[in-house]
C-alpha positions, 0 to 999 in steps of 0.5 A: 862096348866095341872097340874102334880100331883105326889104321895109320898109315902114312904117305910121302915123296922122294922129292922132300928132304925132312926125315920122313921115316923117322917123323912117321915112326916117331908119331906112330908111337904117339898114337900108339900111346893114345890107343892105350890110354883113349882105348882103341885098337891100332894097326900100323902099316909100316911100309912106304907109300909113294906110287899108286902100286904102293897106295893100292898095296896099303888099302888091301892090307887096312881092308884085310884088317877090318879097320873102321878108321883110316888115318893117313899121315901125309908125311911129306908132299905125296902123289895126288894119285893117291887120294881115290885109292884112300877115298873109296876104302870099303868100311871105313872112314877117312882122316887126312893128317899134316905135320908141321914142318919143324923149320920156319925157312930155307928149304921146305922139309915136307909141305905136308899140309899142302899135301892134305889141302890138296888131297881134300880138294880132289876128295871133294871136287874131282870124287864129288859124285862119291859124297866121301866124308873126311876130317883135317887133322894138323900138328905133331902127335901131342900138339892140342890141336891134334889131341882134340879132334882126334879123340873126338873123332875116336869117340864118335866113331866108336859110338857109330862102329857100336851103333852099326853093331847093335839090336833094338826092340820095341815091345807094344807098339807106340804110345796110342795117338803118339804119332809124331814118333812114328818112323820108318825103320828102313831109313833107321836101317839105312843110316846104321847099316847092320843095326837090327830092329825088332817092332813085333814083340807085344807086351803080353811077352812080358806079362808072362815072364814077369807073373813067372817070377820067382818068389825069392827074387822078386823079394831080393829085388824089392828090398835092393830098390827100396834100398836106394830111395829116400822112401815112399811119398805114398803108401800105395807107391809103396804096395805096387813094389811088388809088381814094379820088381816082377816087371823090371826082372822081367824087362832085364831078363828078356833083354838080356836072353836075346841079346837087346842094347836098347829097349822101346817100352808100350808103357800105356795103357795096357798096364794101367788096363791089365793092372792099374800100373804105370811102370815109370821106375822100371824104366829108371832101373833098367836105365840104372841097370845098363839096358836102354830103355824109353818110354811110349814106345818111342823107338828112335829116342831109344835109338838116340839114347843109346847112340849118346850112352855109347859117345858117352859110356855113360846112362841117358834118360828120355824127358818130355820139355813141359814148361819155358820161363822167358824171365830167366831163359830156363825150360823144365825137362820133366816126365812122370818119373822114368829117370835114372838115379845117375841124375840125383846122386846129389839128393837121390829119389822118392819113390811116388805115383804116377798123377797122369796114369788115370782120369781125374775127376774135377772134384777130387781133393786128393788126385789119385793115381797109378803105379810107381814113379821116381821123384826127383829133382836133377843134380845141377850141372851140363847135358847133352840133348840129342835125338834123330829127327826128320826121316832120321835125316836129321839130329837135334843138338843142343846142351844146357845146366840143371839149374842148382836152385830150389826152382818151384816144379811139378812132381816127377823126375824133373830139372829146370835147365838154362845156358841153352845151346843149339849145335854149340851156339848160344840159344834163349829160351823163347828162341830154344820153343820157337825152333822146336815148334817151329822146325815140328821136333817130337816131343822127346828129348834123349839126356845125358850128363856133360858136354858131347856136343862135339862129338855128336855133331862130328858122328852126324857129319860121318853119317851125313846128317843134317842139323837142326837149325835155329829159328829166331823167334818172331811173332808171325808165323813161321815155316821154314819148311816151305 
């Protein structure tokens, strides 16, 4: 992952009588500490800025030094002069930080914290037509109020710097009548400029690699995944072994040849047409493996999934909302069984079929199905549930707990999950379905493991974003839309 490398710089006025000099060079070693431990890149500009010259010199020197974020410490009362010159710096993001003043009376040291209300308001009002995000911060370089929502801007940017950076492919299309996944990746474009998008390769590609394969490590593949699972709650799920470890070498060696951080798979129907294969545990391995990976060729989830995976440094999953239970303010995440083992490490996975993969027949005793699925059931504990929605306008955000109970569900990779929230406010159940069909939300919901809400939500406030909003359930009709 690509480092976030943030600028510090600091401002001041002869006018005040605090120690400035020693204030910013105490405090620059503070965020010096916490690049080392929160692991960002720093660059320090360490001279004066006092005058427009001295504001003009200092926003060279950051642009020259490529940083993503600028983190200006006004260390004293400073010229207002100063905040367009910081406002409009290319390629970067800006923060605005006040000290405390270290006395309670006599004469004020710094008024530092005038200066930053006084430098957002120009930002916001006087440079209203420049639309310039930028985020307060406020106490001494080890204060809680500082540490908290400087590491979290540190994360978000991290993950939009890496976002901006990255390569997405779809291969297949999308999903046939899928078509509330559709999207126009020029906006997709536009938000995350220097993303590159590719919607042209088709399955065949894949087909080919993995019929390549060779013999030797196809078998090493088959024997390491059989390896990981509690066993086969089906014998054919065990014969399609061989074709499930063809196809994910074949995934992993086409992302990795050409440099993809994120796959949108076809997985229908042209499997089950070619080869009577659902390749649901493939996507859970090459999620395992580190390659972003969803499924129905859903791009913006695939989007969404690595956006949490890089916020998160850690692995995310795609899910479908497949049943609500009013009773206990609970609703079922489940799909066929596409989900990485990072989400039952408690209990593991059983490898099974795919029931949806072919059409059964109202008769049938023993329903038949297709290809190889991991069945699981989630380790209890916090998620974060975010996508891009809208014209990629917008971001649904909500958390909730995997229940850890037996709660009765459907085969597949599945959680019944409860303590809902939507953009950190608590939400119920029938309120959680209401907003979702509601407000027209697509049907896929990109997962990971804890609470990143925060930073989900500040990334979007960068990005300008707008968030999904709650609509109470009523029993008449509702469009907010309109």
């Amino acid at each position: 992952m690509r480092k976030l490398k943030v600028g510090l710089v600091g401002s001041s006025q002869l006018s005040f009588p605090g120690d400035k000099e020693g204030v910013f060079a105490r405090t620059s070693e503070g965020v010096k500490r916490l690049s080392r431990e929160w692991d960002f890149d720093l660059y320090i500009y360490g001279q004066k800025v006092i005058s427009s010259e001295d504001g003009y010199k200092a926003v060279k020197m950051l642009e020259e030094e490529s940083v993503d974020f600028v983190l200006l410490q006004c260390t004293s009362f400073s010229a207002g002069s100063l905040a367009p010159i910081f406002a409009r710096i290319k390629n970067a993001f800006l923060g605005l930080w006040a000290i405390p003043e270290f006395a309670s009376q006599g004469v004020v040291p710094f008024n530092s914290l005038c200066g930053i209300n006084m430098y957002a308001s120009i930002i916001g009002h006087y440079l209203k037509a420049y639309q310039v995000p930028v985020k307060w911060y406020f106490g001494d370089v080890e204060d809680e109020l500082f540490l908290n929502r400087f590491g979290i801007t540190v994360r978000a940017l991290r993950a939009v710097k890496n976002m901006k950076q990255s390569s997405i492919a779809l291969i297949g299309g999308i999903a046939p009548g899928f078509d509330d996944l559709y999207d126009d990746e020029r906006k997709l474009l536009k938000r995350f400029d220097g993303m590159r998008v590719n919607r042209l390769h088709e399955y065949d590609e894949i087909r080919k690699l993995a019929k390549c394969m060779e013999a030797d490590r196809v078998k090493s593949r088959m024997e390491e995944e059989t390896a990981m699972a509690n066993g086969f709650r089906d014998p054919i799920a065990q014969e399609k072994m061989e074709i499930n470890a063809r196809y994910a070498l074949a995934y992993e060696a086409f992302a990795r040849e050409r440099g993809y951080d994120a796959l949108a798979v076809s997985c229908w129907p042209k499997f089950q047409d070619d080869s009577m294969y659902s390749i649901c545990a493939v996507v859970g391995e090459l999620n395992d493996r580190g390659i972003v990976t969803s499924c129905e060729g859903d791009l913006v989830s695939a989007v969404s999934m690595l956006f949490l995976k890089y916020i998160a440094d850690d692995i995310t999953m795609l899910m479908d909302m497949s049943a609500v239970d009013i009773r206990d303010d609970t609703v079922l995440f489940w799909h066929c069984g596409p989900a990485s083992r990072r989400f039952c490490e408690k209990s593991g996975f059983t490898y099974s079929l795919n029931y949806t993969g072919t059409a059964h027949a109202p008769e049938e005793k023993e329903i038949s199905g297709t290809g190889t699925v991991r069945d699981m059931v989630f380790d209890p504990g916090e998620i974060t549930i975010a996508r891009l929605t809208g014209e990629c306008d917008k971001l649904f955000v909500a958390t909730a707990e995997f229940l850890d109970s037996e709660k009765p569900s459907f085969y597949g990779s599945r959680g019944w999950a409860g303590s809902l929230t939507l953009n950190r406010q608590s939400v119920s159940a029938r309120d959680f379905l209401n907003t979702v069909l509601v407000q027209r939300f697509q049907h896929h919901y990109p997962i990971v493991k804890g609470d990143y809400s925060r930073e989900v939500l500040e990334a979007g406030a960068w990005l300008g974003l707008r968030t999904t909003e709650k609509v109470p359930y009523e029993d008449y009709m509702q469009n907010p839309s309109v």
